[in-house]
C-alpha positions in Angstrom: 121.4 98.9 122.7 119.1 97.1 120.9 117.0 99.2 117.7 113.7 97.9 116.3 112.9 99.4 112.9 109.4 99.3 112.7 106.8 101.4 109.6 103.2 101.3 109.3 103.6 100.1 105.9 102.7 96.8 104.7 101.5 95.7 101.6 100.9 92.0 102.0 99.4 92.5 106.0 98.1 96.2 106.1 98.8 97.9 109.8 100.5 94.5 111.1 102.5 96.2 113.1 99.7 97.5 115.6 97.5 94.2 114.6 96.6 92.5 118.2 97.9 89.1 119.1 96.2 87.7 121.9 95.3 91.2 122.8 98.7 92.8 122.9 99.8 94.6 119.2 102.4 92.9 117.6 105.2 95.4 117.9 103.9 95.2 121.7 104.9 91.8 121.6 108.6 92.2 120.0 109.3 94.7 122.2 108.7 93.3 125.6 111.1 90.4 124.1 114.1 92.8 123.4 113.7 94.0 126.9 114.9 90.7 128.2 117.9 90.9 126.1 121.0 90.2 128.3 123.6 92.8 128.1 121.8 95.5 126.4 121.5 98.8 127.8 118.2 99.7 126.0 115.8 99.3 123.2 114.6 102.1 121.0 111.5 101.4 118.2 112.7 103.6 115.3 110.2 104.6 113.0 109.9 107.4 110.3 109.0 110.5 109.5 106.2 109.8 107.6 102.7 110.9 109.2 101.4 107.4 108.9 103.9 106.4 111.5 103.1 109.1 114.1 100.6 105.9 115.8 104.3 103.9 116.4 104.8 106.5 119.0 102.6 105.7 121.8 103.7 101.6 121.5 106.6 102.6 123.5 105.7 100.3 126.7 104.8 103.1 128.9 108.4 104.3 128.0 110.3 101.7 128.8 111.1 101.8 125.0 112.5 105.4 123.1 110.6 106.3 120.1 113.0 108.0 117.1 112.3 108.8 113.5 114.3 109.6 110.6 114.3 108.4 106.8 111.5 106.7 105.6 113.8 104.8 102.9 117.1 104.7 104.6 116.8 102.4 107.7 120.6 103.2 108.8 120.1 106.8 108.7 117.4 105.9 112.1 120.1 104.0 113.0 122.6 106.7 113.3 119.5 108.8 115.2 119.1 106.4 117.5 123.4 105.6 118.4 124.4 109.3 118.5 121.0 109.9 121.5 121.9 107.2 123.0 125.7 106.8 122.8 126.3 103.1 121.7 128.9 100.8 120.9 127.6 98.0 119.2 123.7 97.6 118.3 121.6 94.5 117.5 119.0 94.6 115.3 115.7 93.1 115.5 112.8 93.7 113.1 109.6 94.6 114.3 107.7 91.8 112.4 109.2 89.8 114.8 106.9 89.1 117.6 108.7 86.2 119.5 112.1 87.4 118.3 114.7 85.1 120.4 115.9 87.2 123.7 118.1 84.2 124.7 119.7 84.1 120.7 120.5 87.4 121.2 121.8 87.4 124.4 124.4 84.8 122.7 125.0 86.7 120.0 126.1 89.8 121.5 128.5 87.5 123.4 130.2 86.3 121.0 130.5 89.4 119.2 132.1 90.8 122.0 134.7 87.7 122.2 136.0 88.0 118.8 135.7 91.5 118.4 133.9 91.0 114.8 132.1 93.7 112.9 128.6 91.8 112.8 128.1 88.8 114.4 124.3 86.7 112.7 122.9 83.2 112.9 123.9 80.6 110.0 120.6 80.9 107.5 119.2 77.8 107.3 119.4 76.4 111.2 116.5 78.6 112.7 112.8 79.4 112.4 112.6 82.7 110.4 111.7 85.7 112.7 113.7 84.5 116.3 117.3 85.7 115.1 118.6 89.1 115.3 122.0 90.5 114.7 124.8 92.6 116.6 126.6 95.2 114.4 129.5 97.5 115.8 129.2 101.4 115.5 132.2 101.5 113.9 131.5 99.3 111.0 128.1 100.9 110.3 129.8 104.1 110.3 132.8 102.4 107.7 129.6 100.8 105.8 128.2 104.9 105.5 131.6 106.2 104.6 132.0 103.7 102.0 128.4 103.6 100.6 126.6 106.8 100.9 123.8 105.4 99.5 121.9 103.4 101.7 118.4 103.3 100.8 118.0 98.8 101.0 119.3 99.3 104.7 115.9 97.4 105.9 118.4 94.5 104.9 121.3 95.8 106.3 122.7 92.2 107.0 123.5 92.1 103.2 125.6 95.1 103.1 128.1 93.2 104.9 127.9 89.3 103.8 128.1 90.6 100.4 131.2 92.6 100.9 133.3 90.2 102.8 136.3 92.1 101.8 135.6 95.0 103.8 134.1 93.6 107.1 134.8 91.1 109.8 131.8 88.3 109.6 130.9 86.6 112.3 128.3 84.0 111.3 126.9 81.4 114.7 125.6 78.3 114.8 122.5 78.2 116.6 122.0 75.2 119.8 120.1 72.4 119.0 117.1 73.9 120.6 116.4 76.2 117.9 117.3 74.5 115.1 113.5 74.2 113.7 113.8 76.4 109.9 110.8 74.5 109.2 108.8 76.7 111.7 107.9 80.4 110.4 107.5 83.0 113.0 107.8 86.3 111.2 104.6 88.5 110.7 103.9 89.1 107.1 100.9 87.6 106.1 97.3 87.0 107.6 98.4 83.2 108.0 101.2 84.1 110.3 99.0 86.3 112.2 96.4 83.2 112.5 99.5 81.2 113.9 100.7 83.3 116.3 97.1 83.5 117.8 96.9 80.0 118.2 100.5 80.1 119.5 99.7 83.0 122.5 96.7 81.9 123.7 97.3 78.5 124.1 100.4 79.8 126.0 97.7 82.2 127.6 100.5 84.7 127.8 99.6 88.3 128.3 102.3 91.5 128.4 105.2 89.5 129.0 108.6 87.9 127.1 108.2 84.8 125.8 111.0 82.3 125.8 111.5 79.9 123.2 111.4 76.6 125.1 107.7 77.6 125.5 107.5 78.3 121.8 109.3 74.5 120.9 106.9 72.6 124.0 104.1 74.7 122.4 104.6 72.9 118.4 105.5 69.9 120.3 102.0 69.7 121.6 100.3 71.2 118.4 102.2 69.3 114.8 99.8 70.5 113.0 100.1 74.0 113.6 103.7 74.2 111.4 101.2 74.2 108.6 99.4 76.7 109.2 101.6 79.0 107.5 104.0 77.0 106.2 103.3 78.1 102.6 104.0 81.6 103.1 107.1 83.3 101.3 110.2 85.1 102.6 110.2 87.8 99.8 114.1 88.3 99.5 114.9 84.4 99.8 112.2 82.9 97.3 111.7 86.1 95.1 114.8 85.3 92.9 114.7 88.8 90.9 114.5 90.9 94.1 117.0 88.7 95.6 119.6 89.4 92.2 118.8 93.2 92.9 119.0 93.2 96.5 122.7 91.4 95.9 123.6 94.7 93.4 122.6 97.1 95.8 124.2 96.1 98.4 127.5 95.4 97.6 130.0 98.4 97.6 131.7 98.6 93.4 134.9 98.3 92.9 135.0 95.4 95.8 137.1 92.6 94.5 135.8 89.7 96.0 
């Protein structure tokens, strides 16, 4: 099963997740991409209760895609709405800011989760455009994570729960193939400069409701250079925000861990 947390809020990009790329909303767009996911059952867009996010509901791809809500500040506790309807094993997780999110990455992911039997298996930061990874947790470790930290309110980075308490899960980290090996592109939705990109990027692909998959993305930047710089500026808040990153790191590491 594959879960897409996904809130109307947005500070930097009001509404971006219902902003139109190429005439298909954005959360449209990341969707139809974890459809195409090898080896998962189903994708659910998981939302909260806040009124706000009531709009999220009908962006379910003519239901191809089940709509839950839950917390508005604990992204796990949608999580756990989401795995006890649908009965799942392991679950990866794909933001909804993600509108080209890698089907194919994930597909690899999941099976080499599944071959060493890991409690989250991720992509090595660093190797990969920002907004085409995912990653594949099992049900039991996010149930261990719960039991061991109540407290769960930063679970919109749920990754760090478990890189910064080694001690306590099984890591998994994969090295992405060449082909995707481009961190100097940025394909996450955060600002109006990624939106501009990823305009250019689908209708030069002229690519309507459908999955998009990456060798189209890399032939696309092949044939445009210049459009890396588009938003090439742009920050990832928890990477280059060094106070938030310090704070994020004391949150989400379970006390009394000594590594």
């Amino acid at each position: 099963m594959t879960i897409v947390p996904c809130r109307m809020k947005s500070t930097r990009l009001p509404g971006k997740a219902i902003r139109p790329i190429y005439g298909v909303p954005s959360i449209e767009r990341c969707l139809l991409n974890t459809l195409a996911i090898t080896r998962s059952a189903a994708t659910v867009l998981a939302t909260s209760t806040h009124p706000d996010d009531t709009v999220l509901e009908r962006h379910n791809l003519d239901g191809r895609v089940a709509v839950v809500r839950g917390s508005e500040d604990d992204v796990l506790q949608r999580f756990f709405v989401a795995i006890e309807q649908l009965e799942a094993d392991i679950v990866v997780r794909v933001t909804g800011d993600c509108p080209v999110v890698s089907y194919e990455i994930a597909g690899l992911l999941i099976e080499t989760h599944l071959q060493t039997g890991a409690d989250v298996t991720y992509c090595r930061w660093g190797e990969f455009p920002p907004g085409i990874n995912s990653e594949v947790y099992s049900v039991t470790a996010l149930r261990k994570l719960k039991e061991l930290m109540p407290d769960t309110s930063y679970s919109e980075y749920l990754i760090l729960f478990f890189k910064n308490n080694p001690g306590h899960f099984r890591l998994n980290e994969v090295s992405v193939p060449d082909l995707y090996r481009h961190p100097e592109w940025r394909l996450t939705l955060d600002e109006s400069v990624d939106l501009e990109l990823f305009e250019l990027l689908f209708s030069t692909l002229d690519i309507g409701r459908e999955p998009v998959p990456f060798e189209r993305i890399a032939q696309f930047f092949a044939d445009n250079p210049a459009a890396v710089g588009i938003n090439a500026d742009a920050a990832i808040k928890y990477v280059d925000n060094n106070e938030l990153a310090q704070f994020l790191t004391q949150a989400t590491t379970i006390k009394g861990d000594g590594n």
